[in-house]
Structure formats: structure tokens, C-alpha cells
N, C-alpha and C positions, 0 to 999 in steps of 0.2 A: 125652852130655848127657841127663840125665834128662827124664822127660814134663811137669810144671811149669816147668821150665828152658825149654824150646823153645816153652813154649805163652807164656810171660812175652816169650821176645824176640819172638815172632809179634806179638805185640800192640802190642811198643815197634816193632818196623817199619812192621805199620798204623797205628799213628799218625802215623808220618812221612810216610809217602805221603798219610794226610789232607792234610796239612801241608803238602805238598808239592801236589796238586793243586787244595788252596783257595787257596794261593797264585798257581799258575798261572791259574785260572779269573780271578783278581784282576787281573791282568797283560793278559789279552785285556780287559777290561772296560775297563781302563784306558787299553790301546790304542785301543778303538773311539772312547773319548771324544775321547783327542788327535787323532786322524786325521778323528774329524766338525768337533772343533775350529777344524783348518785348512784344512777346506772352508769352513767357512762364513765363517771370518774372509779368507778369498781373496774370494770370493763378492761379502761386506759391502764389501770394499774397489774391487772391481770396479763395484760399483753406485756408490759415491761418484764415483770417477773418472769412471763415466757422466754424474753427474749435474753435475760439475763443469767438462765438456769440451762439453755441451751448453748454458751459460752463452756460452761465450767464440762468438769469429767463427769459429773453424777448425772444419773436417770434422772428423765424429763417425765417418766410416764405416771410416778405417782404424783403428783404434783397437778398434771394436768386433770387426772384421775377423780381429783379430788376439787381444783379448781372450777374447773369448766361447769360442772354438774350446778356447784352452787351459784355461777353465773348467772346459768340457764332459768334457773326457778328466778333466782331475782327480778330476771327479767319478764317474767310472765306475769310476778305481783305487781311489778310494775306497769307491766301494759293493760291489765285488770282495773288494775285504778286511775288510769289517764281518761280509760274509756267513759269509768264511773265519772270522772268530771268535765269531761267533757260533754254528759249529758246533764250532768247537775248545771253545765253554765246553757248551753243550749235553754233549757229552763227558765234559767233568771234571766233570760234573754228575751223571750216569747213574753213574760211577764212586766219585763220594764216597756216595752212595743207596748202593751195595751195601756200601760198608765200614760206612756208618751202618746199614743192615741187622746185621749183621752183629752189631755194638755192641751191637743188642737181645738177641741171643740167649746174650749172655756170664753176666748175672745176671738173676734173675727182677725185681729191681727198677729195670732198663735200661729194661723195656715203658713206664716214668711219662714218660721223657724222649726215648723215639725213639718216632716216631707208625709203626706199621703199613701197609705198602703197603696201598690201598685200591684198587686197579686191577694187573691182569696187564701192564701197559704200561708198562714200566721207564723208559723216557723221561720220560712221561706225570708219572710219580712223583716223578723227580727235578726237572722242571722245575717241579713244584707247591710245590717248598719254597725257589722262588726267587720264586713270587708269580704263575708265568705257565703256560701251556696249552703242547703241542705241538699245535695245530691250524694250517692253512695262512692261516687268522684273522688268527691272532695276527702275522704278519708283517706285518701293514701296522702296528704301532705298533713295531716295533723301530728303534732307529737306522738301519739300511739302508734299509728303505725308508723315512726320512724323507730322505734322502742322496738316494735316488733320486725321489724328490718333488719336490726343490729343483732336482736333475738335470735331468729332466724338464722343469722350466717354463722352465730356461736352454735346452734342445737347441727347443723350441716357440717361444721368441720368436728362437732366430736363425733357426729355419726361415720365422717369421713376416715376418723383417726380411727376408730371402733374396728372399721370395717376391713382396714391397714392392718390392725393387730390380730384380729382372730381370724382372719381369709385371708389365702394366696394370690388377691388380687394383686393385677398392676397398677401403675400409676391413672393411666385411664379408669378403668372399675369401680377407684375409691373415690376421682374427680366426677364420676358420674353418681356416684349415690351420694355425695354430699351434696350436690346440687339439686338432684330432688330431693332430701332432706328438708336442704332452706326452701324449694319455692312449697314443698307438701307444709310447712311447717309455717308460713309465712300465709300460706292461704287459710287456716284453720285458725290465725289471727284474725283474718282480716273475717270472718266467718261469724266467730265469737262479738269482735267490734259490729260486727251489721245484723248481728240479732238481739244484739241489748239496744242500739241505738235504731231500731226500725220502727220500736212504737210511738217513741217521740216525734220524730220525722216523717212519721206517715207513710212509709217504705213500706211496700208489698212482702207479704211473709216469704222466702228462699221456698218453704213447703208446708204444707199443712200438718196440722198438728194433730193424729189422730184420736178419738176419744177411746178409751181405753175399754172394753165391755166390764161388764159390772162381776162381781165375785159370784160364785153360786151358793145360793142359801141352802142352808139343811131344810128338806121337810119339816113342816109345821112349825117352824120360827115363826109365822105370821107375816113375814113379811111378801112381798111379790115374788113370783120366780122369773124365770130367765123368760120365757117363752113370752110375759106379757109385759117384760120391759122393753122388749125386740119388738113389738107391737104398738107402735107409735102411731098417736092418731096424723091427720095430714097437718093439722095446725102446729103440732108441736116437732111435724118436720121442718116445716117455715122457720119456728124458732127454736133453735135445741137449747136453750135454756128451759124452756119451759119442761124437759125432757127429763133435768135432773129434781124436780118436786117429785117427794115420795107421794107416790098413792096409797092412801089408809082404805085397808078394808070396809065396805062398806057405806064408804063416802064416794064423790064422782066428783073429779077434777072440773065438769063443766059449770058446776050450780054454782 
């Protein structure tokens, strides 16, 4: 196959993979919607039944008891998976950016219709051509954390009701612990969303992740003991990968 030839199907394949990943980014989008969907419409209907079992003469408490709980979990599979795709399109995002790059550099008259990265932050880039920021900002207006918003003030008012039922608190007492409930409960969302979604984004770690020390070996298993795995040479303080190669007796990590 000649050099025209190869460079013509290159092109008809990036195309397809355009094609092919704008349609997938379509499909998480679409998902998020359906699955905020039938939270809220579980939600909506849960608040009617409330509202309609607190008319009649019967206890409201099993009902709620039993309600609310399965709410609660819903809504956390839920905000699990907004998160999950919300970094799946981030993704397809970063990856359509580079074919669209790319596009630019085919003809000189490509530069009128693909705009030029304006930042070294490939994420950054891609996400600007769908309208939004990668900053840790910007996750309080995504779908998840509206999920976890709604979340939040469901897991506050059963804490609220909990707190009504088994203690002599006042009206104050139980408006105070439901409110740190939601914002304790709302932060540990937002917590969870910014440490799945920091390694795509390039976001600084919340804390370091400490290595764990290694198990102790019974004598004469052969392998090293504790005292000369704690003895790190300088280089492989530089790089602590280098740290987890086993050393075989006998042999020397430097040759």
C-alpha cells in the first residue's frame, strides 16, 4: 500500500473512532440522566406516600422505617455511578481533543474550524469545548452532586427522625443533628467524587497514601527480613518503586 493509500485509511479510521467515542460520551450522558431520573422519581413518590400516610389515623413510623433507608442506599448507587461516568466522558472527552487536534494539522485551512489548545492541560482543553472547567469547583453543579445533595438531606432527616425517637431532645437538638448529618454526609460525597475523579484531572492527592510495612517473615523462609527491607539504599529512596523488587539472596540489585 502506497503512502497516500495508508495516510487516506488513517484518516477514514479516525474518523470512526471520532464516531465512535462521541457516541459513547452520548451514552454516559444519557445514562446519568436516566439514573438521576429514577432517583428522583423514587424520591418524589416517597414524599407523596409520606404525605399521604400522615393524613390517615395509622403510624407513619414503620413506613418511614422502612422507606427512607432504601432511599438512602439508592441514592448512593446512584451517585457511585454518575461519578463513574462522569469520568468515563471526561475521557472520551480528552481523547476526541486529540483527534480534533490532530484535524488541525491536516490542511492549512483546518486552523478556521479547530480552535487551538490555549492551555498545556489536555483535560482542561477538552473539557472547555463542552462548556465546563476541570476544577474541583466545578463538581458541585454536576449531576452527582446534585444526587448527593438530595442524598444528603434524605440520610439528615432520618438522622433527624432517629434522633426525635430514641432521645428527649427538643425541637432545636434534632434540627441540629440533622443538619450536621446532611452537611457530614454531603461532604463525604463530595470526598469520595474527588478522589475517583483526581487522577484524571490532575487534582493534588486530599493526603498521602501511606505504604504499608511489609509482613514479618518466619525465620529461614529465605526470604529478607524486616531490618534489611527498612534499609533502603538512597536511590531507591528517589524512587520507591524500585523498593518493591524482591532481593534474592545472593544476587545484588545493582549488576
Amino acid at each position: 500500500m502506497d503512502e497516500p493509500a495508508r495516510q487516506q485509511t488513517f484518516v477514514t479510521a479516525l474518523v470512526t473512532e471520532h464516531f465512535v467515542q462521541a457516541s459513547a460520551r452520548a451514552a454516559t450522558i444519557t445514562e446519568s440522566n436516566g439514573r438521576a431520573a429514577i432517583y428522583l422519581s423514587a424520591v418524589s413518590s416517597g414524599l407523596v406516600a409520606f404525605g399521604f400516610l400522615a393524613q390517615g389515623p395509622g403510624r407513619l413510623d414503620p413506613f418511614v422505617a422502612a422507606v427512607l433507608p432504601a432511599l438512602f442506599i439508592l441514592g448512593i448507587f446512584t451517585f457511585i455511578r454518575l461519578v463513574q461516568t462522569s469520568i468515563e466522558a471526561a475521557v472520551l472527552s480528552l481523547q476526541i481533543q486529540r483527534i480534533r487536534g490532530y484535524y488541525r494539522t491536516l490542511v492549512p485551512e483546518a486552523q478556521q474550524f479547530f480552535d487551538a489548545p490555549g492551555t498545556h492541560d489536555a483535560l482542561a482543553v477538552a473539557m472547555a469545548t463542552s462548556g465546563n472547567r476541570a476544577s474541583p469547583v466545578e463538581m458541585l453543579f454536576t449531576a452527582a452532586s446534585m444526587i448527593a445533595a438530595v442524598n444528603s438531606i434524605l440520610g439528615g432527616a432520618g438522622l433527624a427522625l432517629l434522633a426525635g425517637t430514641l432521645t428527649p431532645l427538643g425541637s432545636a437538638g434534632v434540627l441540629a443533628i440533622g443538619a450536621v448529618g446532611t452537611v457530614t454526609v454531603f461532604g463525604l460525597h463530595l470526598l469520595y467524587g474527588y478522589r475517583r475523579a483526581a487522577p484524571t484531572a490532575g487534582w493534588p492527592p486530599l493526603m498521602g497514601r501511606r505504604r504499608l510495612p511489609p509482613p514479618p517473615q518466619a525465620p529461614g523462609s529465605g526470604q529478607d527480613s524486616p531490618s534489611l527491607l527498612h534499609s533502603i539504599r538512597p536511590r531507591e529512596q528517589d524512587n520507591p518503586e524500585l523498593a518493591l523488587v524482591e532481593t534474592r539472596p545472593g544476587t545484588d540489585p545493582d549488576v
